[in-house]
C-alpha positions as CSV (number, residue, x, y, z in Angstrom):
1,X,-20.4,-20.3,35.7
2,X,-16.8,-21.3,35.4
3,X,-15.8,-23.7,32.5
4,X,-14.3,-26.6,34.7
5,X,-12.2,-29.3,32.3
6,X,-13.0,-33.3,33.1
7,X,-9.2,-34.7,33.8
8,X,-8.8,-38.3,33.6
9,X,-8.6,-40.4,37.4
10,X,-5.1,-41.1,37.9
11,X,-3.0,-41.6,40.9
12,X,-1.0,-38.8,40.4
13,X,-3.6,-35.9,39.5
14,X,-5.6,-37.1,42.6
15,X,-3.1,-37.6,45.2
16,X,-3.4,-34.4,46.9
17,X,-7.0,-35.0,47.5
18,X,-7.0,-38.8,48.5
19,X,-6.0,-42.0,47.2
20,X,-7.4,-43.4,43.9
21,X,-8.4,-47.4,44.6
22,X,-7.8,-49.7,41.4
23,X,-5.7,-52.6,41.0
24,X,-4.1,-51.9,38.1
25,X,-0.7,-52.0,39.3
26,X,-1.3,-52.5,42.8
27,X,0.4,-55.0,44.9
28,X,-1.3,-58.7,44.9
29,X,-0.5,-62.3,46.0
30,X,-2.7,-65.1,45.7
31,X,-4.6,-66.5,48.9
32,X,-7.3,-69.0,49.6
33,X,-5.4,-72.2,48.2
34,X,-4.4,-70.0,45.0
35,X,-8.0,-69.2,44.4
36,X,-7.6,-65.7,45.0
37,X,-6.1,-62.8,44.2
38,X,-5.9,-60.2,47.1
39,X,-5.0,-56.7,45.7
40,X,-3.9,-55.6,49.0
41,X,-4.3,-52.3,51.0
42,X,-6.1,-50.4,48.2
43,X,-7.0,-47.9,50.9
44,X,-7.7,-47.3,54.4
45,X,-10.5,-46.9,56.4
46,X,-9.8,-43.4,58.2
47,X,-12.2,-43.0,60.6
48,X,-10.7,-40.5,62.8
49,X,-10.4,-40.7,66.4
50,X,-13.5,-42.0,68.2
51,X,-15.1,-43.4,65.3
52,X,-15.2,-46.2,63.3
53,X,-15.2,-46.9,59.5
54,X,-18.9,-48.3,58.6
55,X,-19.7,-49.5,54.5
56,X,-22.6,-48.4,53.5
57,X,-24.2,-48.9,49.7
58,X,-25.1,-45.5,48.1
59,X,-27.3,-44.9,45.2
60,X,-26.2,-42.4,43.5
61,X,-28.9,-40.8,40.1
62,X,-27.8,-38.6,37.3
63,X,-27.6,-35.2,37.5
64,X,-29.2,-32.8,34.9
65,X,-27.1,-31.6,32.1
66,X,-25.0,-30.2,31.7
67,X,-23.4,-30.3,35.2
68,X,-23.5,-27.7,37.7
69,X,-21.4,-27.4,40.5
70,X,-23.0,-25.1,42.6
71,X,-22.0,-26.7,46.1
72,X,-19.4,-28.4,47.8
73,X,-19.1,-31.0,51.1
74,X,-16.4,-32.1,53.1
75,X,-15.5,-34.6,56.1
76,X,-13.3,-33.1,58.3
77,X,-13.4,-35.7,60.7
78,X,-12.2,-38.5,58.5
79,X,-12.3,-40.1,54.8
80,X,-14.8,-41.2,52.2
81,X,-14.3,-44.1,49.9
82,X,-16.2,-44.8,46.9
83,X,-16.3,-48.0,44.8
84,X,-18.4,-48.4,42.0
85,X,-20.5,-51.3,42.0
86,X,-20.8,-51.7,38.7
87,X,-18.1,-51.3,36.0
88,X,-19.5,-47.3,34.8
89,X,-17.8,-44.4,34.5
90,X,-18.6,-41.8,37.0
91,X,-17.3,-38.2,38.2
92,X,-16.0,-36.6,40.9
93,X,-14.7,-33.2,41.4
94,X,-12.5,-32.2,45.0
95,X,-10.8,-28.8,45.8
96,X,-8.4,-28.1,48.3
97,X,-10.5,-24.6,49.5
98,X,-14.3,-24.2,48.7
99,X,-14.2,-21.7,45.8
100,X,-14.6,-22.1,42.7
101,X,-11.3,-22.0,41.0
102,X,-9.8,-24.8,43.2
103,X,-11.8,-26.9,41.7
104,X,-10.8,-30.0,39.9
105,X,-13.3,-32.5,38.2
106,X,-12.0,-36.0,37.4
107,X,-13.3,-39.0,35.0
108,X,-13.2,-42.0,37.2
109,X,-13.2,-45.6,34.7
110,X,-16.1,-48.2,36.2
111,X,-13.2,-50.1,37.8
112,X,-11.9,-47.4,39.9
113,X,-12.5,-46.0,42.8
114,X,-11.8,-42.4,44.7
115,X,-11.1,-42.3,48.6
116,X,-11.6,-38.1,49.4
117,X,-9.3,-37.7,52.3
118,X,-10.8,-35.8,55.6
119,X,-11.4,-32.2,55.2
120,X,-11.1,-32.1,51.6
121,X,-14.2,-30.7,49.8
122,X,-15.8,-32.9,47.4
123,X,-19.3,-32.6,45.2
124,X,-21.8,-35.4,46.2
125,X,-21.5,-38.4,43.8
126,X,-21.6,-37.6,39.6
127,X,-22.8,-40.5,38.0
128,X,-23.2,-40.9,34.2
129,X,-25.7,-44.0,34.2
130,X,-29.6,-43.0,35.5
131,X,-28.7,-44.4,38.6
132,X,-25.3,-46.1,40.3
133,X,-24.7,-48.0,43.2
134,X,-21.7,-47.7,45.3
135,X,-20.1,-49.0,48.1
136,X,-19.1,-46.4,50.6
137,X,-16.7,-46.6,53.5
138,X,-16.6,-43.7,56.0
139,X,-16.4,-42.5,59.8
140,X,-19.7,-43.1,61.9
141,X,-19.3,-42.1,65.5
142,X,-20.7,-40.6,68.6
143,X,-19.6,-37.0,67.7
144,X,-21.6,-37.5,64.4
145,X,-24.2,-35.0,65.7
146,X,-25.8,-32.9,62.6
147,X,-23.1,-31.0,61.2
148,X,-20.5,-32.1,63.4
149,X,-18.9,-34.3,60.2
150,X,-20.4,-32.1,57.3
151,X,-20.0,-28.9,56.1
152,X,-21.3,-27.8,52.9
153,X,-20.4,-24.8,51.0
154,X,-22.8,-23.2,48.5
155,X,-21.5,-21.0,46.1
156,X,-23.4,-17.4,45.6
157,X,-25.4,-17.7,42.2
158,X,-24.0,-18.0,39.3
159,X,-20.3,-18.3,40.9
160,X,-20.0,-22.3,40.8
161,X,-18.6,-24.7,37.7
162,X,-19.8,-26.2,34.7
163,X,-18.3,-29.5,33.3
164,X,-16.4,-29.0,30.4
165,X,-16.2,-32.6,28.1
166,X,-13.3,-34.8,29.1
167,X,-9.9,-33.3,28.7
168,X,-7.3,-35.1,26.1
């Protein structure tokens, strides 16, 4: 297995695989009678043509350590958000290409959030809590037949990644 560093999330390191979703530094005004801060237009809600953007709650549980990344997924018919629920650290590692050494692997703080664009190859949710809830935003639509908006990619034994600890 390949070592494969943890990077912290930041904008920059993940922009050519999506959009990271925190509002540190975001744009904000206040609404609701000044009640309210809206921290606007985090993300969007790429659905793709013919489909719509659906939120669903996943619950994500740890993986065994140390983490292997034998497989990879990807949407190519539009983008997946994830928020954490709670405020835990998680994981996520994208490539651009399903091998191995495109992978990158990325420490996400409980307060932000990762939206994979479509068609970029992604591990399912890394968690670091027993389990995690988050709230998901993707494409549902009536080309959704079984496989028509996942592939996955398994990598031949022994070719995948292992997480390396987090990289200064």
């Amino acid at each position: 297995m390949t070592p494969l560093p943890v990077e912290p999330l930041t904008g920059l390191a993940f922009a050519p695989f999506g959009r990271v979703i925190e509002t540190d530094g975001a744009d904000s005004y206040l609404i609701n009678e000044g009640t309210t801060r809206r921290f606007h237009a985090l993300a969007s809600a790429d659905a793709g043509a013919g489909g719509e953007a659906v939120l669903s709650i996943f619950r994500a549980s740890a993986w065994p350590q140390p983490i292997e990344i034998k497989m990879l997924e990807r949407h190519p018919l539009g983008a997946q958000a994830f928020v954490p629920v709670e405020p835990s650290p998680w994981l996520i590692v994208v490539a651009d290409r399903a091998e191995p050494a495109a992978c990158r692997a990325f420490a996400a703080r409980g307060n932000q959030g990762a939206q994979v664009a479509a068609g970029i190859w992604h591990h399912p949710l890394l968690v670091m809590q027993p389990t995690q809830d988050f709230l998901v935003v993707d494409r549902f639509g009536p080309e959704d037949a079984p496989g028509a908006n996942l592939e996955e990619y398994w990598f031949a034994d022994g070719e995948g990644c292992r997480l390396e600890p987090l990289a200064d």
